[in-house]
N, C-alpha and C positions, 0 to 999 in steps of 0.2 A: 505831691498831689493831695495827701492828707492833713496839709498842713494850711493848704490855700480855701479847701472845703470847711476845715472849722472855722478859718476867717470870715466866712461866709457867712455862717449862722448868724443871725441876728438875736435880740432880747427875747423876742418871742417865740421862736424858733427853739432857744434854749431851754426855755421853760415849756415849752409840750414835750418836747425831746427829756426835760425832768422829770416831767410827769408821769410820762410814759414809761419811764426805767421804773421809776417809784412803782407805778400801779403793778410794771411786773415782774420787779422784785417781790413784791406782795401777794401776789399769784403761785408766785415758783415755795415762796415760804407755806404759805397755806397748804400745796401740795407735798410738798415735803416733810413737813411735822410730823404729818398724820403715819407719811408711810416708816419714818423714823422712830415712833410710838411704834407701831408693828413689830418693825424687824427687833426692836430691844425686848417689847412685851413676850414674844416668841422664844427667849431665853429667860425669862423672870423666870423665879420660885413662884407656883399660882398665890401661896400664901401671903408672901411677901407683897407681890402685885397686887392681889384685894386688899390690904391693911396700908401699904405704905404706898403703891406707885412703883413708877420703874426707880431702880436703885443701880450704881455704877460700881457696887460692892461685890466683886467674881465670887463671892462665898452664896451668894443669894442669884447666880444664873443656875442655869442648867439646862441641858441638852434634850430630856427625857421627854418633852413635846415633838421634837422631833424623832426621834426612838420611838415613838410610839406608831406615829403617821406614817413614817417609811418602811417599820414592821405589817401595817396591816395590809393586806391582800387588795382588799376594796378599793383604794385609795391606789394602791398599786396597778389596777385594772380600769378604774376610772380616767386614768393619767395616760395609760394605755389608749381607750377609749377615743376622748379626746385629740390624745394626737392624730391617731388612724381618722378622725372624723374633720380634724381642720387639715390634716395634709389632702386627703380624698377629693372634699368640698372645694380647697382651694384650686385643683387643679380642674376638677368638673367645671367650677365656677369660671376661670379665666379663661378657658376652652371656649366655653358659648358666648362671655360675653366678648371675645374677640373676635369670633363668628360672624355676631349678630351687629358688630361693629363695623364691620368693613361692608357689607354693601352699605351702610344705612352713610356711609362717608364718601362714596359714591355719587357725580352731583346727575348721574344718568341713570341712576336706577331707577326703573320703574314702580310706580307705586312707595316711594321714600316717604311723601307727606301722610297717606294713609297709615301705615306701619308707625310712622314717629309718633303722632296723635292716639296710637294705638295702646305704645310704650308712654305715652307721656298720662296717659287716664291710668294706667296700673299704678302709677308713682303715686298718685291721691287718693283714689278707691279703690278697695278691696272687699273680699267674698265675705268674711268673716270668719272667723273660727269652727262654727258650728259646720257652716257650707264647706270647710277647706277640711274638718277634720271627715266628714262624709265622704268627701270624694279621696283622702287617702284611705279613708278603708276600704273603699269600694275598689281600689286598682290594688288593694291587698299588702299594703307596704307598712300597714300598725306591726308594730313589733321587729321592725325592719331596719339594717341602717340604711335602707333606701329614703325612709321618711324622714330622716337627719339631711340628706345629701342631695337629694329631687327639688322637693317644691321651693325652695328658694335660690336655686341655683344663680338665675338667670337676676339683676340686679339692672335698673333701667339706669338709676345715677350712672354707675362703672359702666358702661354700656357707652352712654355720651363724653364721658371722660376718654374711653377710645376711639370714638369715632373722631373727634376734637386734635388726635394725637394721631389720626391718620390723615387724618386732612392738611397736618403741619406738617407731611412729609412729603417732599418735593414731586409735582408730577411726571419730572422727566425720569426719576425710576421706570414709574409704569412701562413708560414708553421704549425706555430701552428693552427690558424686559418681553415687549411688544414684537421689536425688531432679531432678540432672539429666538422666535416662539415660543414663547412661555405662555401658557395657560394662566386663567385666574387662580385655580391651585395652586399649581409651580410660583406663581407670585407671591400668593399671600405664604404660603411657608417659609420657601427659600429667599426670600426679599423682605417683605413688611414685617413679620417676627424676628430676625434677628435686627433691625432697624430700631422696632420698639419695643428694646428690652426694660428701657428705664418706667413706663404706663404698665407694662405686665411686671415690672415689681412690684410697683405701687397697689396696682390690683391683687396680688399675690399675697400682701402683707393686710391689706384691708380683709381682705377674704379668710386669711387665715384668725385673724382676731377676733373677727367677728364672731365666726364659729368658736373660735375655743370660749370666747367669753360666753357665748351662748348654750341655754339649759331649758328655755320654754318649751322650746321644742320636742325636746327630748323628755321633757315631764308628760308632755300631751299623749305622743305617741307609743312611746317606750315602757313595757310592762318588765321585760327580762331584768333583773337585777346587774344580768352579766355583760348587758349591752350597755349598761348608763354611763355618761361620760364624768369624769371628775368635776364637773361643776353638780350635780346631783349629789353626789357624797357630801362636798361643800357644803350643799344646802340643807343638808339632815345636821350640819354639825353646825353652822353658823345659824340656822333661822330656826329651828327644831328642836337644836339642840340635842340632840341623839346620836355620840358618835357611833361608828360602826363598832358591832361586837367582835374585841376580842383588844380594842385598843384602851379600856379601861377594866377588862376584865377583874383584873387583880386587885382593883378596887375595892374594898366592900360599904365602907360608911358614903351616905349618900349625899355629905356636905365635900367629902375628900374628892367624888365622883364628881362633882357640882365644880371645885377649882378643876381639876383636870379638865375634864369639860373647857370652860373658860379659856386654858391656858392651849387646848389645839387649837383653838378658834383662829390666834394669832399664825401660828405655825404650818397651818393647813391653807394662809392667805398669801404665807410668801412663799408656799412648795406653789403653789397653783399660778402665781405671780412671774416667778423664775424665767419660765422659758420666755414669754413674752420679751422682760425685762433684758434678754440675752440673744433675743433676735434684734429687736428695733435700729441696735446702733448699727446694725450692716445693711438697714435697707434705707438709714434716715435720709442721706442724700438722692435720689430714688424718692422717695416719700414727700422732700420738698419742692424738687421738677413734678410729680404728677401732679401735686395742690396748684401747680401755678397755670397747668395746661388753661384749665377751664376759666379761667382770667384772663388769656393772653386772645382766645379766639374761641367763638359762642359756636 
């Protein structure tokens, strides 16, 4: 069968199908350099690395950017943080918008086109910051991980994405379902969730990344030092430049402070990087069925 489909391909055929490798080979290289520079920069001597580059000479790596970042506490708590706030969020998050997906995939519910029109103005307009950060303080949730985990729970994209993914699930479940009396409770738990497990990964893993990558939030809201997630440390060390006290303490000349500096920057990119890079391969399949729902049926 493999053999009859390449016969197939014509001159032109071949050459988009060239181009197209080309273009993403070229893509995948672009992407990979950079994180390649990382993960070696993250082992340079800083000295060596400011005068020469990365070098493949084991006399000139060293460990001691990491020794420094998994000794400090902050970084240990930020890391903390964050997970507590993308496992939380994830599961908040797929709760409602699997909620909020099954009547709206419903072709008898009432009131569906007002609701949808409803969902679909949030997707383009928004209150602003000023008006969204007023009304979290006004329900008391500044300095909260309510205000990490609340206001953006509910996400309209992931939302259409399951309603999309229940509506591709056959209607004579309902119906059986129906003829044993089952409730719409009783259904949508013990029937439609374990059905669509493969859209609640998808959403599972979007939700979870999103959060972990995310810090705005948590800059706006978040005053406690002991609440901030590892992307705020991050950002005192990468855009600031100020690591946390106690991880160059020993330090004293302020150029030696300056490479040190420099050389967590890398170190502190692939501690923060790690977990992600170590979940994805278990949801990728999962991840390439939910991209494809919203293509197959509007």
């Amino acid at each position: 069968m493999e053999n009859r489909r390449k016969t197939k391909l014509g001159t032109a055929d071949k050459a988009i199908l060239g181009i197209g490798y080309t273009l993403l080979g070229l893509f995948c290289i672009a992407i990979l350099i950079p994180l390649a520079y990382v993960a070696a920069a993250s082992f340079m001597d800083p000295t060596v690395l400011n005068n020469q580059g990365i070098s493949f000479h084991l006399k000139d790596w060293t460990v001691d950017a990491y020794k420094r970042v998994l000794e400090n506490a902050m970084i240990w708590r930020g890391f903390l943080n964050s997970f507590f706030y993308s496992a939380a969020f994830t599961v908040i998050s797929v709760f409602i918008t699997l909620l909020a997906a099954y009547p709206m995939s419903k072709k008898d519910f009432v009131g569906k086109g007002f609701f949808n029109t409803i969902f679909l103005i949030t997707m383009f307009f928004g209150g602003g910051l000023i008006p969204t950060f007023i009304l979290v303080n006004q329900l008391h949730l500044v300095n909260t991980v309510w205000a990490i985990l609340i206001p953006n729970a509910f996400n309209v994209w992931n939302m259409i994405l399951a309603r999309t993914y229940y509506q591709s699930v056959p209607e004579e479940l309902r119906e059986a379902s129906q003829l044993d009396g089952a409730s719409e409770v009783q259904h949508f738990f013990q029937i439609m969730l374990p059905v669509c497990k493969p859209i609640i990964a998808v959403l599972a893993l979007w939700s979870f990344v999103g959060m972990w990558n995310s810090y705005f939030d948590a800059l706006i809201y978040l005053n406690d030092a002991n609440l901030q997630p590892l992307q705020l440390v991050l950002r005192s060390i990468l855009v600031q430049n100020t690591p946390q006290p106690g991880m160059i303490a020993d330090i004293q000349s302020t150029a030696e402070m300056a490479k040190v500096a420099e050389l967590l920057k890398y170190a502190t990119i692939v501690v923060s990087s790690l977990p992600l890079l170590i979940m994805y391969p278990f949801f990728q399949k999962y991840f390439d069925q939910g991209v494809m729902v919203g293509s197959v049926k509007g």
